[in-house]
C-alpha positions in Angstrom: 0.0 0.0 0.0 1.5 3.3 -1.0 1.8 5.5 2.4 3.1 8.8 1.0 1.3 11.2 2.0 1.2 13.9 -0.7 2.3 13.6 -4.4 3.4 17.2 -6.3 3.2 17.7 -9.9 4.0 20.9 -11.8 1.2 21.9 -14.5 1.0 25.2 -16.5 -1.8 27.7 -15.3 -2.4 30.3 -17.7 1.1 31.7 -18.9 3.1 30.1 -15.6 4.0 27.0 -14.4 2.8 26.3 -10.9 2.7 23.8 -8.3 -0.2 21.4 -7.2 -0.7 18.7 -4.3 -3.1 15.7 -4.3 -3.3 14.7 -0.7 -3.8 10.9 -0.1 -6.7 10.3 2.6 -5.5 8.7 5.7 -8.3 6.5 6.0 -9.5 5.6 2.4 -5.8 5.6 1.2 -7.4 7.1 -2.2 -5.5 10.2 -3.7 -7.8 13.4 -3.6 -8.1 16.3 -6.2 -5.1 19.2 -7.0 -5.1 21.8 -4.6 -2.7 24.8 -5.4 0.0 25.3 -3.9 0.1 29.2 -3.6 -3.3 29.1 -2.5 -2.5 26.7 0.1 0.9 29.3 1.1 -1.9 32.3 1.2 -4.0 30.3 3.5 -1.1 29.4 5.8 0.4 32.9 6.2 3.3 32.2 4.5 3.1 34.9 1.9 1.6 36.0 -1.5 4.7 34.9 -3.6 4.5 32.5 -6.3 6.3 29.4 -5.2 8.9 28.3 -8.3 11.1 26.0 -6.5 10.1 22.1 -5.2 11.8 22.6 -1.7 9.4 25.3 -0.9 6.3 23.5 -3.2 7.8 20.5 -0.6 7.6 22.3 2.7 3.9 24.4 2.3 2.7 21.1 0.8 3.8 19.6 4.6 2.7 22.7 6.5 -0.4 21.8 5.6 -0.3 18.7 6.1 0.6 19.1 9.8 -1.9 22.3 10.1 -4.9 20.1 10.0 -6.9 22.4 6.9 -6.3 19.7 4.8 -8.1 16.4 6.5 -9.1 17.4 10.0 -10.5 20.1 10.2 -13.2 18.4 8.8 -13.7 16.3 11.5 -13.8 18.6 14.3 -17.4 20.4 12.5 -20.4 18.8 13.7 -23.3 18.0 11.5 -26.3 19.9 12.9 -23.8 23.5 13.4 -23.2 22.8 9.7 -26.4 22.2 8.5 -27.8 25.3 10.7 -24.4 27.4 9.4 -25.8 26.1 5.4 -29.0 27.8 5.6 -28.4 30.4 7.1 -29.2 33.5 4.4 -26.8 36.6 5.3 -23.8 34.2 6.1 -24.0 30.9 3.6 -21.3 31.2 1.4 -23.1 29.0 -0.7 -26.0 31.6 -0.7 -24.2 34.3 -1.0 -22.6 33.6 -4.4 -25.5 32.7 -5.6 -27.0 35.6 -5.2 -23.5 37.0 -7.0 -24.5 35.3 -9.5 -28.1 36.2 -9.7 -29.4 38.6 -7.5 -33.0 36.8 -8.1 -32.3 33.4 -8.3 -32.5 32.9 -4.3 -35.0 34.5 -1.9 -34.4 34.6 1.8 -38.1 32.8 2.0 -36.7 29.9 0.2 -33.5 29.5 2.6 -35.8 30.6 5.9 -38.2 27.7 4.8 -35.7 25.0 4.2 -33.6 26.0 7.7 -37.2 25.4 9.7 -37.0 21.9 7.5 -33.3 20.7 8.7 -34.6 22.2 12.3 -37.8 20.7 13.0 -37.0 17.1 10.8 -33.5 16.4 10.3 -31.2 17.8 13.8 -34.0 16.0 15.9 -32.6 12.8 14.6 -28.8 13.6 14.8 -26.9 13.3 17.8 -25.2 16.8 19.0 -21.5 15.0 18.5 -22.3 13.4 15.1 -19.6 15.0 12.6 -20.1 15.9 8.7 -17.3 13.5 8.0 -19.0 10.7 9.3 -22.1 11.1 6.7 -22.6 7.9 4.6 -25.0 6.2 2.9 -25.9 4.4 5.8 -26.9 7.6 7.5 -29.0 8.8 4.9 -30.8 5.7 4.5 -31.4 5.9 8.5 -32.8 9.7 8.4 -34.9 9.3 5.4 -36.5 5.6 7.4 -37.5 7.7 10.6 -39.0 10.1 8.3 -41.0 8.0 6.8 -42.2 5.6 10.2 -43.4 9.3 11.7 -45.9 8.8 9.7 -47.2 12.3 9.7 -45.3 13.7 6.2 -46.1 13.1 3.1 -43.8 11.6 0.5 -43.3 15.1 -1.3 -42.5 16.6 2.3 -39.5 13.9 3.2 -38.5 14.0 -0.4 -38.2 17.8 -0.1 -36.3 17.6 3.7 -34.0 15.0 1.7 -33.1 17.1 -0.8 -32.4 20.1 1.5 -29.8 17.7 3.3 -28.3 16.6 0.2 -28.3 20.3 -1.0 -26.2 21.0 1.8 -23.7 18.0 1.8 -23.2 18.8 -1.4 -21.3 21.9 -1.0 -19.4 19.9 2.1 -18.1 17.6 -0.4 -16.6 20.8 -2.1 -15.3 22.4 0.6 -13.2 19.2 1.2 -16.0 18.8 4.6 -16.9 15.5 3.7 -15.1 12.8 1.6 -15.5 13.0 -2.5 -16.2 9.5 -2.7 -19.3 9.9 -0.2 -23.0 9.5 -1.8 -24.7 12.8 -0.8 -28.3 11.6 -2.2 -30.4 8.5 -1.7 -33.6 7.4 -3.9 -36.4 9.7 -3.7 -40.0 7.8 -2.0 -42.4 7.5 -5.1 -45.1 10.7 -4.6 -48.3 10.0 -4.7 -49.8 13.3 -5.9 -52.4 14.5 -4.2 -54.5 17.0 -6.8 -55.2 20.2 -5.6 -59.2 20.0 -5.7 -61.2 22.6 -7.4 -65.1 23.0 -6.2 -68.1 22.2 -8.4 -70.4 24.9 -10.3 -72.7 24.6 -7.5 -70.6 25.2 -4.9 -69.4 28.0 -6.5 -72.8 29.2 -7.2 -73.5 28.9 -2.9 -70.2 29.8 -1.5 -69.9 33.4 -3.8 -73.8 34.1 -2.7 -72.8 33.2 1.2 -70.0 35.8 0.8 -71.6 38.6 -1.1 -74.8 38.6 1.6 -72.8 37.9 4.8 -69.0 37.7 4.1 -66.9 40.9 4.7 -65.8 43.3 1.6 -62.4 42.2 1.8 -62.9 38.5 2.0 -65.6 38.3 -0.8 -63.3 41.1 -3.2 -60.3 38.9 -2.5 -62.4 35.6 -3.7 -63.5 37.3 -6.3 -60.2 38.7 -8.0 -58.4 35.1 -7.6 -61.6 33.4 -9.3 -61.7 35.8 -12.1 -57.7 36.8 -12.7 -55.8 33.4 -11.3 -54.1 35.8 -9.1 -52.0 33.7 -6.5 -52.1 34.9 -2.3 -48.2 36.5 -2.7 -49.8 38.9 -5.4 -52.9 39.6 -3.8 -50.8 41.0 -0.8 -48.9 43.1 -2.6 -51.5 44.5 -4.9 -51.3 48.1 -5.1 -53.8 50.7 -6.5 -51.1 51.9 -9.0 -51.2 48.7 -10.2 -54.9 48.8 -11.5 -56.0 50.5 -14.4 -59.4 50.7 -16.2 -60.5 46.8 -17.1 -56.7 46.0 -16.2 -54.4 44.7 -13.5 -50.4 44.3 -13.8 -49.3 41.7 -11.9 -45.4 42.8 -11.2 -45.2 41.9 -7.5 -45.8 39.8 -5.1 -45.5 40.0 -1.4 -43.2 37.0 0.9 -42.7 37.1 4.6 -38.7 37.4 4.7 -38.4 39.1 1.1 -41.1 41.5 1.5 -41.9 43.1 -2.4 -40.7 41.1 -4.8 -41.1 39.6 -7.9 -44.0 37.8 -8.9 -43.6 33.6 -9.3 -41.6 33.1 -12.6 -40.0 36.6 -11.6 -41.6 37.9 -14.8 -45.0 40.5 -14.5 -47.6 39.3 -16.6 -51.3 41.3 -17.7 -54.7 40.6 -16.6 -58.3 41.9 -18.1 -60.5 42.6 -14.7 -64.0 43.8 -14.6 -63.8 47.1 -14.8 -66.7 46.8 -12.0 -64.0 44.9 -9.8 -61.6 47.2 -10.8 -63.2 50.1 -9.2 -64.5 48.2 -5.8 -60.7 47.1 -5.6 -59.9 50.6 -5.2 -62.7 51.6 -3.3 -61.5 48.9 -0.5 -57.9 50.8 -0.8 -59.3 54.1 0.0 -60.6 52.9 3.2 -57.4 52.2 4.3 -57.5 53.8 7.5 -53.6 54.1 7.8 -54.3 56.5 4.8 -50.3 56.8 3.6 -50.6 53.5 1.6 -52.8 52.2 -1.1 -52.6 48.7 -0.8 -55.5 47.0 -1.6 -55.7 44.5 0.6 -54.7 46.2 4.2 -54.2 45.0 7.8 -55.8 46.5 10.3 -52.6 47.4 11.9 -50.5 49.8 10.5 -47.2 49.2 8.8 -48.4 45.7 8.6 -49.1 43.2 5.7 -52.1 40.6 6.0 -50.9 37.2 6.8 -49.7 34.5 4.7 -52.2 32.3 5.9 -55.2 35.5 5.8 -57.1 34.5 2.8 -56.6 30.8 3.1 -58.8 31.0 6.9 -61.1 32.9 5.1 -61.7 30.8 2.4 -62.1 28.4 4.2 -64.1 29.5 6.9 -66.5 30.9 4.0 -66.9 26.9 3.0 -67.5 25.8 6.3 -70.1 28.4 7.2 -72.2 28.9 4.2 -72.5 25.0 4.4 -70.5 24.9 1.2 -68.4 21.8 2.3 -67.6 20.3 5.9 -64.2 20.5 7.1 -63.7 17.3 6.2 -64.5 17.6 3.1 -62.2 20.3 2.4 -59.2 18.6 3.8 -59.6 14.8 2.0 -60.5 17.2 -1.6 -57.3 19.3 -0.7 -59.3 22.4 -1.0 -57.6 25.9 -0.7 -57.4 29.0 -1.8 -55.0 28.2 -3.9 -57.9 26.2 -5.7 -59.6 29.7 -7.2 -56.5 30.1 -9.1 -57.0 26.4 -10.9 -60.2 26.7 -10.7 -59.9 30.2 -13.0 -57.5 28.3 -15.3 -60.4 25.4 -15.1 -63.0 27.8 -16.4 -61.1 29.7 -19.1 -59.8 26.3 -20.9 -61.6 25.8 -23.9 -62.9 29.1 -24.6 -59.4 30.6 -25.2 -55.9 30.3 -26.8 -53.6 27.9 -24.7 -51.0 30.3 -25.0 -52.7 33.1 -24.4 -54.0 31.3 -21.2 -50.4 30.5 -19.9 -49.6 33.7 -20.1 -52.2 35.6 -18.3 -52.4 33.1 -15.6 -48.7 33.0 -14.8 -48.0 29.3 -16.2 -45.1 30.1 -18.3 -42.5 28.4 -19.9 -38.9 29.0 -21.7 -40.7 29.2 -25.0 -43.4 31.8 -24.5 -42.8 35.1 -23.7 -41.1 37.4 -21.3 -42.9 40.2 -21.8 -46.5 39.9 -20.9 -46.9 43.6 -20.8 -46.7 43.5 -24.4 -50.2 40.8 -25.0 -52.0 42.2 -28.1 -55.3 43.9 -27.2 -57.0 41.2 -29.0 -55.7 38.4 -27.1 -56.5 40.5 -23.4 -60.2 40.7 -25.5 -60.4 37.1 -25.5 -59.5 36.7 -21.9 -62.5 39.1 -20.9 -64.6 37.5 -23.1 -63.9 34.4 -21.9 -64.4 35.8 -18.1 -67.8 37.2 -18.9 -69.2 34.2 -20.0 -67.5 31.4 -18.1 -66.7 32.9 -14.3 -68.7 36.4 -14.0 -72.3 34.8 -13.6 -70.5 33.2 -10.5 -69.8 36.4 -8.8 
């Protein structure tokens, strides 16, 4: 068995030769990837110089060694301060070059929401000594079991927990954390995908005249825009009177917890026709705004503050219960939600207008279509009102 501990090799990096190391593991005995030499003399200390001769390659190659950066130090990091270190949004490395990269392509929501995930499901289950180097297969296996014998997630939960932790011993592997050789990501549990239910014509009929006799303004306004428009919570939060005009509603925000304003889903604003009925009520309900400074549409009663995420989902659902719409039961086993008025929009306009044309006003958008909904032909907004009038308006 070959015992030396480093091997050197001299490779040309740009318009320079320069010196590299592949350290063999201790334990495996296998010979790990090049790690520069003058990098590995910046991170010691030792000076910014290029190193041109093999005596000094030799002894910052051995410094290192001995320092511990190069296998230790990996040891000594415990899995649940690394996990909890991952996710956390202003410090991540991982994160924050991202967010280099693409200022959009991470939201704080996304990283809050998968920390909650590693703390409430996965540091449970991992002892407070258990190291990131001593993540195998085995261990992966082990979580993902327990998951699944609690018995109270759903297969697209754990999958989405598992993939969290995989996210994050991902980047351990790369920053030399956790062995190379070590698996990082187990088979996903088949989903069984649960559709999100949509109610009948009947109970549309009942639950709009429930909340347009006894429902409050806000609740029944809010119902109707997502039933006529597809317009998701996030949006409905955010909505602004600048944002309507006359028989129109740009959708160019959304509202998240952590985030705040933002971009709408797709990060991409898109054009609705509205009622131009609707249209004016919306901005009726933001005049009353009692805080007065703001026009958001849809306020909180407290000022400075943003209705909850949650808001229009116990409203909704409250409105099925008490207008004797559905039971609670029923709403749970049909997986009924607000979310459901923006399928059931997409439901309703199918058929009576372009695919296309659909995708784009509802927010379903792929590569192919376009990127500028702002621009939609007048005609093609014509057949989205049409369509409304005919297909959801008699609802409301």
């Amino acid at each position: 068995m070959n015992t030396t501990p480093f091997t050197l090799c001299r490779l040309k990096n740009k318009e320079r030769m320069s010196f590299y190391v592949m350290y063999r593991d201790p334990i495996t005995n296998k010979r790990g990837t090049k790690k520069s030499i003058d990098k590995l003399k910046t991170k010691l200390n030792l000076g910014f110089d290029h190193v041109t001769r093999l005596e000094e390659a030799t002894i910052v190659a051995q410094k290192a060694l001995d320092s511990d950066i190069i296998f230790n130090s990996r040891k000594e990091l415990t899995l649940n301060k690394y996990l909890l270190n991952f996710f956390d949004f202003e410090k991540s490395p991982y994160f924050t070059r991202k967010i280099l990269l693409d200022k959009d392509s991470i939201s704080p929501d996304y990283v809050s929401t998968r920390r909650n995930t590693i703390e409430n499901h996965i540091i449970p289950l991992i002892s407070d000594s258990f190291l990131v180097s001593d993540v195998n297969i085995q261990f992966l296996e082990n979580i993902q079991t327990k998951l699944i014998y609690k018995k109270t997630l759903s297969s697209t939960t754990i999958n989405q927990i598992m993939n969290s932790l995989s996210q994050a011993l991902q980047y351990a592997k790369k920053d030399n954390l956790l062995h190379y050789s070590q698996a990082t990501k187990i088979e996903a549990i088949r989903k069984n995908i649960k559709v999100r239910g949509i109610l009948s014509n009947e109970e549309t009929k009942k639950l709009m005249t429930y909340l347009k006799q006894q429902a409050d303004n806000k609740t029944y306004l809010a119902v109707c825009l997502a039933l006529v428009t597809g317009m998701r919570s996030g949006e409905l939060r955010a909505l602004n009177t600048n944002q309507i005009d006359t028989g129109i509603i740009v959708i160019d925000r959304a509202y998240a917890n952590i985030a705040k304003t933002k971009l709408p889903k797709g990060k991409k604003e898109r054009v609705v026709p509205c009622p131009i009925d609707l249209c004016d009520k919306l901005v009726k309900l933001a005049n009353n705004n009692p805080h007065g400074e703001t026009k958001t549409v849809f306020w909180s009663k407290k000022k400075d503050k943003v209705l909850s995420s949650h808001y229009f989902n116990t409203k909704f659902t409250q409105a099925l219960i008490n207008s004797e719409t559905l039971t609670k039961e029923e709403i749970t086993n049909r997986n009924i939600s607000f979310h459901s008025l923006r399928h059931m929009a997409n439901t309703l306009l199918r058929g009576s207008v372009d695919e296309y044309i659909l995708r784009l006003t509802i927010g379903h958008s792929s590569e192919q279509l376009s990127n500028i909904y702002s621009h939609i032909e007048d005609s093609a907004i014509e057949s989205i009102r049409k369509a409304q009038e005919k297909n959801i308006l008699p609802f409301i």
